[in-house]
VOBA-1610 file (N, C-alpha, C; in pm, whole numbers, padded with zeros to 5 digits, always signed):
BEGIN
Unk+09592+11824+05707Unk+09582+11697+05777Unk+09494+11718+05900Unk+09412+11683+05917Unk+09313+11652+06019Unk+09324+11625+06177Unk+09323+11664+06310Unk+09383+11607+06383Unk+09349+11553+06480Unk+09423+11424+06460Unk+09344+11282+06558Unk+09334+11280+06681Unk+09358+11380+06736Unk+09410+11392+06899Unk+09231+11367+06985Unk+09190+11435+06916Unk+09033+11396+06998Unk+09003+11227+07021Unk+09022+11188+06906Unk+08999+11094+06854Unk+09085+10968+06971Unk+09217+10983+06966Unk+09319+10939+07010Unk+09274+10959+07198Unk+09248+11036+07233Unk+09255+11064+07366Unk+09140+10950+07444Unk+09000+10966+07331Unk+08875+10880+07284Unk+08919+10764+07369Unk+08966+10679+07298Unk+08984+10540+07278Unk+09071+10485+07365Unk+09186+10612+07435Unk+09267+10593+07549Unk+09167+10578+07686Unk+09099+10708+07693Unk+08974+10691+07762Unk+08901+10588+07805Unk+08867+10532+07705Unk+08755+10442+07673Unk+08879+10275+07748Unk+08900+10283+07674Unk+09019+10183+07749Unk+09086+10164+07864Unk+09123+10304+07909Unk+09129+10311+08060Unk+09025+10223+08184Unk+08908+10319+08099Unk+08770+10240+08149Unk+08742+10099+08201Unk+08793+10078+08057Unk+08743+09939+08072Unk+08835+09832+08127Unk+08967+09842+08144Unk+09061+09784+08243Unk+09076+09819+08355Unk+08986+09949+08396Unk+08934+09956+08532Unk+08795+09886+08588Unk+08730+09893+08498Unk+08633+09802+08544Unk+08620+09635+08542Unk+08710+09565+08465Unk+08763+09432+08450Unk+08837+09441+08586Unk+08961+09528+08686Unk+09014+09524+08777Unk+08863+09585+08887Unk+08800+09587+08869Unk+08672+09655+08973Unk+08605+09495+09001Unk+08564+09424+08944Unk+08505+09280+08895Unk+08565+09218+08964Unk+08728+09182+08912Unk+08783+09089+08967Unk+08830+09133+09161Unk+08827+09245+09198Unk+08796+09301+09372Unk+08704+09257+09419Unk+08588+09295+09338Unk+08402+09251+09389Unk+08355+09092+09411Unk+08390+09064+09332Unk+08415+08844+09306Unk+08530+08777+09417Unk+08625+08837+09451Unk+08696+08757+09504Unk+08698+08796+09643Unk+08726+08696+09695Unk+08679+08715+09884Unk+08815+08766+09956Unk+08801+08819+10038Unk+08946+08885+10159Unk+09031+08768+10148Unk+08997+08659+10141Unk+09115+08510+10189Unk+09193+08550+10071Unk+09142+08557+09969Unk+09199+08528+09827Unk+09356+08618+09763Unk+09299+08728+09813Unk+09421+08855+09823Unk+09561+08849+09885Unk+09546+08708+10022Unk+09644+08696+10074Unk+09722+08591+09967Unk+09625+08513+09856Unk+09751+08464+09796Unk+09851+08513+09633Unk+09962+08465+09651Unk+10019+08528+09548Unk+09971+08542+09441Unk+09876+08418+09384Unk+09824+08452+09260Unk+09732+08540+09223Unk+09643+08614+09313Unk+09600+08726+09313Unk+09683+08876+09250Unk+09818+08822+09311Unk+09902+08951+09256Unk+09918+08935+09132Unk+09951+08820+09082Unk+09992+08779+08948Unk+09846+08804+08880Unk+09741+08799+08908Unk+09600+08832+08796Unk+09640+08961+08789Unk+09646+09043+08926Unk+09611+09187+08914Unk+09729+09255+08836Unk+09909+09188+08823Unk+10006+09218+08759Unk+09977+09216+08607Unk+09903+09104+08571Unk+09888+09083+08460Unk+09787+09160+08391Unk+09701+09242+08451Unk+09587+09285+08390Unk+09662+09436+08364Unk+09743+09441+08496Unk+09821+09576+08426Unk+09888+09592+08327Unk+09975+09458+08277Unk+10077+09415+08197Unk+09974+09413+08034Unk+09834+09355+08073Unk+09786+09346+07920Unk+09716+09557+07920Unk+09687+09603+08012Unk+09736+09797+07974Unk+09813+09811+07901Unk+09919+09801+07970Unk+10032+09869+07938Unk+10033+09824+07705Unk+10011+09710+07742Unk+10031+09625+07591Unk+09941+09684+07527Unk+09807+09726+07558Unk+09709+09792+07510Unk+09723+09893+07417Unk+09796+09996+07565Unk+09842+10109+07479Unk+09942+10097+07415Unk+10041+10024+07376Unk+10128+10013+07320Unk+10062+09985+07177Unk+09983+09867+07178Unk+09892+09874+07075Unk+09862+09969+06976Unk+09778+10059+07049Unk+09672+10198+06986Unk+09788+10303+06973Unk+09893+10310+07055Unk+09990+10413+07017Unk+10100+10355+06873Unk+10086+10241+06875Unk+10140+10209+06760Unk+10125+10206+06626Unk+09949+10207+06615Unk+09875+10220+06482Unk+09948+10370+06443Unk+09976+10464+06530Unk+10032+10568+06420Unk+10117+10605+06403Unk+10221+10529+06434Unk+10404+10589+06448Unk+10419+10521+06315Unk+10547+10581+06259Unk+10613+10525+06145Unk+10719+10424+06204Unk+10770+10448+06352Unk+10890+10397+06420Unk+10821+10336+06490Unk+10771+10181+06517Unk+10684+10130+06585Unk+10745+10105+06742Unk+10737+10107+06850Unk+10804+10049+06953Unk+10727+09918+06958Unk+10827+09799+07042Unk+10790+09678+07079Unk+10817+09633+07248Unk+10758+09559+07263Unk+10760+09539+07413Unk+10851+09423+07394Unk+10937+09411+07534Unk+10993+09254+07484Unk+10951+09160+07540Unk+10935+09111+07411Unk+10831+08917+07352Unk+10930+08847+07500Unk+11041+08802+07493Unk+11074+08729+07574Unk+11085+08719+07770Unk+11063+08849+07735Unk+10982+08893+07867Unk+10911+08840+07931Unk+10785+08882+07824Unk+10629+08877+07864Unk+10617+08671+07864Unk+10691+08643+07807Unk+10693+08500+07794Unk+10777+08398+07891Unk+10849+08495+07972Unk+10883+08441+08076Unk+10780+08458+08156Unk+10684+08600+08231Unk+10637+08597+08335Unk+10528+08517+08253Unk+10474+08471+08190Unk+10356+08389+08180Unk+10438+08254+08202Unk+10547+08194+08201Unk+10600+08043+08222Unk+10569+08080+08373Unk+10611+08172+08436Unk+10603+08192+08602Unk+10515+08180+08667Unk+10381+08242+08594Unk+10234+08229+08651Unk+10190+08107+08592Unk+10184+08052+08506Unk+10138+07880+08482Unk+10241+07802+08571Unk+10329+07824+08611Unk+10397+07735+08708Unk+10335+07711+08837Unk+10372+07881+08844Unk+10296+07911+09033Unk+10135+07867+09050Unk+10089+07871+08906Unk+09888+07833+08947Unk+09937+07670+08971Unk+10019+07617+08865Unk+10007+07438+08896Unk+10081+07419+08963Unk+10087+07486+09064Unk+10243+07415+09160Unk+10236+07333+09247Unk+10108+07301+09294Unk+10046+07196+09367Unk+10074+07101+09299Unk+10005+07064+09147Unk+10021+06958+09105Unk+10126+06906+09043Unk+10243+07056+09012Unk+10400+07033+09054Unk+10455+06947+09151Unk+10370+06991+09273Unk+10482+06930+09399Unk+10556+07032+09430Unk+10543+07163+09409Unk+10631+07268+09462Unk+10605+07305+09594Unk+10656+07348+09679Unk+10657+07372+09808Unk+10595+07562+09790Unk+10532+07585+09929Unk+10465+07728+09915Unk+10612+07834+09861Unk+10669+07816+09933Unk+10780+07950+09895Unk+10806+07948+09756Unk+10851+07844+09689Unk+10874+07801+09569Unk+10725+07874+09492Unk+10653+07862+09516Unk+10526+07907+09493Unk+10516+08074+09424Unk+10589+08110+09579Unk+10567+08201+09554Unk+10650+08324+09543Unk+10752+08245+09509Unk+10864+08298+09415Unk+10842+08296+09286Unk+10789+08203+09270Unk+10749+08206+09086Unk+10636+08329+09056Unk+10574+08381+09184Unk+10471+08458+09119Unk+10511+08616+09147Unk+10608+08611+09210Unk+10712+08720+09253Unk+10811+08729+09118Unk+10821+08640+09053Unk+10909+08614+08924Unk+10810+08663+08815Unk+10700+08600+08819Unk+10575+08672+08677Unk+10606+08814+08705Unk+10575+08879+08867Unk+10528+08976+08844Unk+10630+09089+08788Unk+10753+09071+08877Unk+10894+09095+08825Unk+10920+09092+08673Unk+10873+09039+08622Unk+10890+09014+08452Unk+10802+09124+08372Unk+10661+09108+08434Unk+10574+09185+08413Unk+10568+09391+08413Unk+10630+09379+08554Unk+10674+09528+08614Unk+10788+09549+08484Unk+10866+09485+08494Unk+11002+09548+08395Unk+10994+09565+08235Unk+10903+09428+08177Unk+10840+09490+08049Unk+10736+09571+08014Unk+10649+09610+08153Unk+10619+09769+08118Unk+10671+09887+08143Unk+10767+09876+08255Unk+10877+09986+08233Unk+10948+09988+08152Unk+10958+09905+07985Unk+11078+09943+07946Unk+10976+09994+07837Unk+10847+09968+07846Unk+10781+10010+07687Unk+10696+10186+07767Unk+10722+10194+07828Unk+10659+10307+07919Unk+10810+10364+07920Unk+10910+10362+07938Unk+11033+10455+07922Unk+11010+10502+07784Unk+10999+10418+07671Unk+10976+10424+07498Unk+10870+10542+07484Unk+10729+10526+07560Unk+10686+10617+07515Unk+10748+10737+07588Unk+10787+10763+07707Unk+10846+10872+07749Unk+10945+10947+07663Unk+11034+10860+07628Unk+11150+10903+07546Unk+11115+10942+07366Unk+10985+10914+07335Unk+10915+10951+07208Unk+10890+11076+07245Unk+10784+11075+07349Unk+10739+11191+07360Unk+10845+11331+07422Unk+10942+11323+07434Unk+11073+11396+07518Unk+11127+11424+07367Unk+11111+11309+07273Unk+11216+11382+07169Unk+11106+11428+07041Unk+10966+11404+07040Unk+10920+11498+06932Unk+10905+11653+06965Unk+10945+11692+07134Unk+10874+11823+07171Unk+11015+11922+07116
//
């Protein structure tokens, strides 16, 4: 059997890359004001959150035991960040605001810690 590890490391690489440079873009484009607001956190939460999913992805094409991230999770912090972007035209008040994007990100942080424990605990029990 042949072994994919070059291969595998490749494409982790390569991917790293390129969700560093999508987070390099979105620094360079957006002005100092912009950072102070919450939804800034919520882009930059989320770009980590679609990583994390990434690799979950590419590490999944080769397990027989697939891990999953949890769906209802990731589907809360996206109700949180479409709330907090329209919350103006909600009528939500700032705090309210920005609690909801404190809530995406919260959602976000915890469903990649639980698929990032998964791979830890894969890799702890094939050694």
């Amino acid at each position: 059997m042949p072994d994919t590890q070059p291969h595998r490391r490749r494409v982790t690489v390569i991917g790293s890359g390129l969700l560093c440079g999508i987070l390099a873009l979105v620094v360079i484009f957006t002005n100092r004001e912009a950072f102070f607001s919450p939804l800034a956190v919520v882009v930059v939460a989320a770009i980590g959150a679609v990583a994390v999913l990434l690799q979950l992805r590419l590490r999944n094409r080769e397990q027989t035991n697939p891990l999953h991230a949890p769906a209802w999770l990731n589907i809360l912090g996206i109700l949180f960040a479409l709330i907090a972007l329209f919350g103006d035209r909600l009528h939500l008040g700032t705090k309210a605001e920005q609690l909801l994007a404190l809530g995406a990100v919260g959602s976000f942080a915890i469903s990649s810690l639980i698929v990032l424990h998964g791979f830890r605990k894969d890799r702890l029990a094939s050694k």
